[in-house]
Steps between C-alpha positions, in 0.01 A plus 500: 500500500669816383299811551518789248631771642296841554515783258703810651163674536283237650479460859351228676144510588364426815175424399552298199766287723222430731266399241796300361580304822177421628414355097783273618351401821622744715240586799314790400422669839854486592745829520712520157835539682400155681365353114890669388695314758322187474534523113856601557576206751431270214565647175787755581680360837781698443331821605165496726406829650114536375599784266377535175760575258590463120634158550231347725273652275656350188449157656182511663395593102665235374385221767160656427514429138597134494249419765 
């Protein structure tokens, strides 16, 4: 799985990665930093802080896609 990275002008949306984790089975009524470290714990271990940045973006729209 090799995300795409974001253009230089897109930043990563907060609502959109909500809608994107809980389409993945992520519990809806839970917090989106705890949905971000969760997704983070399994799909990007080396950094898991519950921030939403270009790179956890990138992969939560990628995981999305194949799922």
């Amino acid at each position: 799985m090799w995300p795409e990275k974001l253009s230089e002008d897109e930043d990563p949306d907060e609502t959109i990665a909500r809608s994107l984790l809980t389409g993945i089975g992520y519990n809806p009524d839970t917090t989106l930093p705890v949905l971000l470290t969760a997704f983070q714990r399994h799909f990007r271990p080396a950094l898991v802080n519950g921030a939403l940045d270009a790179e956890t973006f990138a992969l939560l729209r990628t995981r999305a896609a194949i799922s």
